[in-house]
N, C-alpha and C positions, 0 to 999 in steps of 0.2 A: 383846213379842217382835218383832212387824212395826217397830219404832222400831228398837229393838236390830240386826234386818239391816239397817233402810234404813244404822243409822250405821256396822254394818260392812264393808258394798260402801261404804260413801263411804268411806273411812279404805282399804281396798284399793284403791280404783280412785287416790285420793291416791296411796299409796305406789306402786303400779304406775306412776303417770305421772310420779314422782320420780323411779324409778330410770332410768323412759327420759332424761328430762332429759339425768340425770346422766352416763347414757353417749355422750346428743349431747352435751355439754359437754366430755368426756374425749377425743370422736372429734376435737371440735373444735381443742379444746389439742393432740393429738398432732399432729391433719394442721398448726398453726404453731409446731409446737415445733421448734427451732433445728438442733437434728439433723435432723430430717427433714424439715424446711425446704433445706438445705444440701445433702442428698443429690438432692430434686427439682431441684435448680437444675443441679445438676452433669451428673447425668441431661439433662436440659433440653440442657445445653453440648454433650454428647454429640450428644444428636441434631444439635443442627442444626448443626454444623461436617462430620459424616456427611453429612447432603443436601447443603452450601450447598458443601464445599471437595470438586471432583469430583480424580479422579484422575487424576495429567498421562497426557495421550495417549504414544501406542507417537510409536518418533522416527519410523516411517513414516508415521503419520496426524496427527502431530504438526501441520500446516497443513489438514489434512482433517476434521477432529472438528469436528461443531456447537457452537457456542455454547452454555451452559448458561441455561436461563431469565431472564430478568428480575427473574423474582421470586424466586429464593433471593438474589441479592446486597440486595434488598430485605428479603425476611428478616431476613439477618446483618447488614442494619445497627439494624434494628428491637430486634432482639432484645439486641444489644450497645447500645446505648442503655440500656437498659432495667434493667440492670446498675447495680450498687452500686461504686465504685471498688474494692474488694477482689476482690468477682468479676469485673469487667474484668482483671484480673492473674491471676485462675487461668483464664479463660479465653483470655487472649493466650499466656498458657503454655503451655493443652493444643494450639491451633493454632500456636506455634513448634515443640514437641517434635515432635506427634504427625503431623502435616502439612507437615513441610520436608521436607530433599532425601532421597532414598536412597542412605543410607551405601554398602548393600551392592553395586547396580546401579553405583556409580560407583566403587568399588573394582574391581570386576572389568572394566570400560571401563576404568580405570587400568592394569591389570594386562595388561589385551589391548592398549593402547598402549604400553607397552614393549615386547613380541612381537613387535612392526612396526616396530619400529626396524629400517633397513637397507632394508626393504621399497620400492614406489616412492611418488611422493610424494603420489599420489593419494589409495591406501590411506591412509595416514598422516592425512591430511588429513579425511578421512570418518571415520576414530576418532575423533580431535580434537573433532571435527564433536559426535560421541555424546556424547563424554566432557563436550562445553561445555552441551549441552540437559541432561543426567544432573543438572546441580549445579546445574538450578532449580530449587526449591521448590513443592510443591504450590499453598503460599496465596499464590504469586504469580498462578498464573493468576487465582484471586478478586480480590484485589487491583486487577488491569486490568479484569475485568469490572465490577466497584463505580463505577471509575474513570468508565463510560458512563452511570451511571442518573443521574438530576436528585439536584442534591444528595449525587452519590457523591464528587467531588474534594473537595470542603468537610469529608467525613465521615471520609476517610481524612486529611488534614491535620491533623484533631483529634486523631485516634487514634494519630497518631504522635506528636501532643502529648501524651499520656498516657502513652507507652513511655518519652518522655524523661523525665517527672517521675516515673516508677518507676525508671528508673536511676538519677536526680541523688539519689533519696531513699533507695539501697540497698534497697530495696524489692521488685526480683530484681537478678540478677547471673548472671542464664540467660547461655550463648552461646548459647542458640536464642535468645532473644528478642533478645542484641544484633544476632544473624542475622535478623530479621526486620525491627530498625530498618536495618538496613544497607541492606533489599533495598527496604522503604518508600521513603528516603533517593533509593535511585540512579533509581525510579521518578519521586518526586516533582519530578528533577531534571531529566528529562527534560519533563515534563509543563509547569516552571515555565521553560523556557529564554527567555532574552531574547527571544528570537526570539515568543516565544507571548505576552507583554506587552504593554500596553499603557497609552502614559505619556498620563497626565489631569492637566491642571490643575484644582485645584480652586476654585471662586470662588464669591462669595457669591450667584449664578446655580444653582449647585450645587444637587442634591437634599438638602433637611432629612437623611435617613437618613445620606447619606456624610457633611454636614458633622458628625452626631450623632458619630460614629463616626472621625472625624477626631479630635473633641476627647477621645472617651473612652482613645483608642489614644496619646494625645501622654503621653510617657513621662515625656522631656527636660523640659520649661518646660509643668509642668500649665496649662492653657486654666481660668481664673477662672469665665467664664459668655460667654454669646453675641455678647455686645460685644468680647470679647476672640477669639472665633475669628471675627468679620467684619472685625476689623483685620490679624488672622495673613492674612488671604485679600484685602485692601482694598488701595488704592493703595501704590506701592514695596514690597511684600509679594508671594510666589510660594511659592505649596504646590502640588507637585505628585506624583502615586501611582503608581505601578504597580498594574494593575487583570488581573484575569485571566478570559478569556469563560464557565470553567466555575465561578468565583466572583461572578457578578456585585453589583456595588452595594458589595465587601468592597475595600478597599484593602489591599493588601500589607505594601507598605513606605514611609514618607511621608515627602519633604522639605521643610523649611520653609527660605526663602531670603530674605534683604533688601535691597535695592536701595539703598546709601547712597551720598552722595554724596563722604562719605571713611573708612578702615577705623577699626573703631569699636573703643577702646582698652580695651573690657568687654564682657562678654557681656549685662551688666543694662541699657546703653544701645543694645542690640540690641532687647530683650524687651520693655522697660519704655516705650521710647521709638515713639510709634506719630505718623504725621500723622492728623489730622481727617479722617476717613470719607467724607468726599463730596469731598475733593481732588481734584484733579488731578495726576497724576502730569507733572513740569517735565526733560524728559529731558537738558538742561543738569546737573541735579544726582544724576543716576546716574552713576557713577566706579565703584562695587564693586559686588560681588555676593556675599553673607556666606553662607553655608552655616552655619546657625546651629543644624539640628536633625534626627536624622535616626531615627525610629522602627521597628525591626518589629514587625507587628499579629498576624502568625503563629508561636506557638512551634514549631508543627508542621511551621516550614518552615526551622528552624533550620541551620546548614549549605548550606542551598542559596545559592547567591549571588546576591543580587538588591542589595544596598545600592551597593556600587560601580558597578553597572551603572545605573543609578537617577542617580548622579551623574554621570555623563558623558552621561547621556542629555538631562539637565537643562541643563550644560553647552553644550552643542550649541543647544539652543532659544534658550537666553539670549540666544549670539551670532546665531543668524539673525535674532531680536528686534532685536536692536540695529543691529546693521549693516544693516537696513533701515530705519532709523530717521536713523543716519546720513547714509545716499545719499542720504534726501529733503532732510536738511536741509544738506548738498554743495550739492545740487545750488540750493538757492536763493542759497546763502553760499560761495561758491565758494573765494570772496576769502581766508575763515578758515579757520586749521586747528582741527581739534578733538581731543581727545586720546579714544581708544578706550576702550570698556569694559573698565574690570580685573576680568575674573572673577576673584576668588581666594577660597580656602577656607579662612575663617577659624578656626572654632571649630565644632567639633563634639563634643558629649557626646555619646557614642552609646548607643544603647540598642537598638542593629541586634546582634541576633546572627551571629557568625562561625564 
């Protein structure tokens, strides 16, 4: 009898620690089951576009309203990271739809500036005024905030690289979203103006990371191995970048240049044809100046214009290059004349987006 209970507490207490199991195992499965996976995420999107995207100030406190934290733009970028490509699209979604302008506030700013038509021009002027702040978008103010934290310019140039490769791939076809690349776009243009540039030669002096990153970004004439991007950079050879203060070490846009002594009647005796590495560069047999390659390294910066600017900026160095080069050798050689550097712009494959 005492056998018979001990085997039937064991066979209960069995079965009783089965069925917990089984219900941990069930709790388990449902809390990663796909639906209810996908509704915590979305939940998820909810909250933090609620904290991170505040709501545009009144147009009287519009210059008055503090700043919002540090750390929600820190957040929204943490947390958009973190993101599967598909939910980065429903959530760029829910912040174009749910988070851009107020139709209805700027419909009736529309409607109160025609009323004032006739009025003086003052008036006029100060609707205008409302009507222009009305048709910003909430996730612009995030946008500019992100814009300030370590790592936030890098982050938003990505993320506008993902809005593109949702569009190019039909992927949406929101106007909020192409409203939100639009507003990205005219920030990022601001943000990237020549004026805010900085042109870097680069040489084999250079930091291992940018020249890494040189070769990985050359679109045009793939770089073979390291022998081949210390000749791109080596005597009669000029690569130089647009570099920007809140990307540092990230090259922009890069041109590769060749210094020949006459315009070379193929692009393969551009590329292919290198002097020996420890040369001296013989300023007698510089004649041209071949513009042979010219890369963007940011899809996210597509539309901005930095490629032409890059090349007249180049331009301009070449000749202070030279022409001081010149004067010295005038001035020993008076007697002879020497014929100028011919910048000219040979060949370019581009692979700069416009």
């Amino acid at each position: 009898f005492i056998l018979v209970r001990i085997l039937s507490g064991s066979y209960r207490h069995r079965a009783v620690l089965k069925t917990v199991q089984g219900l941990r195992v069930w709790e388990f499965r449902n809390m990663y089951h796909p639906c209810t996976s996908i509704i915590a995420v979305h939940n998820s999107m909810d909250e933090i576009l609620r904290k991170t995207v505040a709501p545009l100030p009144s147009y009287e406190m519009r210059d008055k309203s503090p700043p919002p934290p540090e750390s929600n733009s820190l957040e929204f970028m943490h947390f958009y990271k973190s993101l599967e490509k598909e939910q980065k699209l429903d959530f760029l979604e829910k912040l174009s739809h749910d988070f851009g302008v107020d139709h209805r506030w700027a419909s009736d700013l529309a409607a109160k500036l025609l009323d004032t038509q006739g009025r003086d021009v003052a008036t006029i002027l100060q609707v205008e005024d409302r009507l222009r702040y009305s048709l910003t978008p909430r996730y612009r103010q995030l946008l500019t905030h992100i814009s300030k934290v370590q790592g936030g310019v890098k982050f938003l140039v990505d993320l506008r690289a993902d809005l593109i490769e949702f569009a190019s791939s039909k992927m949406s076809d929101s106007p909020h979203m192409r409203d939100l690349n639009s507003t990205l776009k005219s920030l990022l243009s601001e943000w990237f103006s020549v004026g805010l540039l900085r042109l870097e030669r680069i040489t084999w002096q250079s930091t291992c990371e940018i020249l890494q990153k040189i070769s990985q970004y050359e679109a045009v004439h793939p770089v073979r191995n390291w022998t081949d991007i210390k000749r791109r950079v080596g005597p009669y050879r000029r690569c130089y970048a647009f570099t920007h203060a809140s990307m540092p070490g990230e090259p922009l846009v890069v041109l590769h240049v060749a210094l020949t002594e006459d315009i070379a009647n193929n692009i393969q005796g551009i590329v292919r044809e290198f002097s020996t590495l420890d040369a001296d560069e013989d300023v007698n047999k510089i004649n041209a100046a071949i513009f042979y390659s010219i890369s963007s390294t940011q899809a996210g910066l597509q539309g901005v214009e930095l490629g032409n600017y890059l090349i007249k900026r180049v331009v301009r160095e070449l000749q202070v290059e030279h022409n001081k080069i010149f004067k010295s050798i005038q001035q020993l050689k008076s007697c002879v004349l020497y014929k100028c550097v011919c910048v000219c712009i040979f060949y370019i494959k581009m692979n700069y987006f416009c």
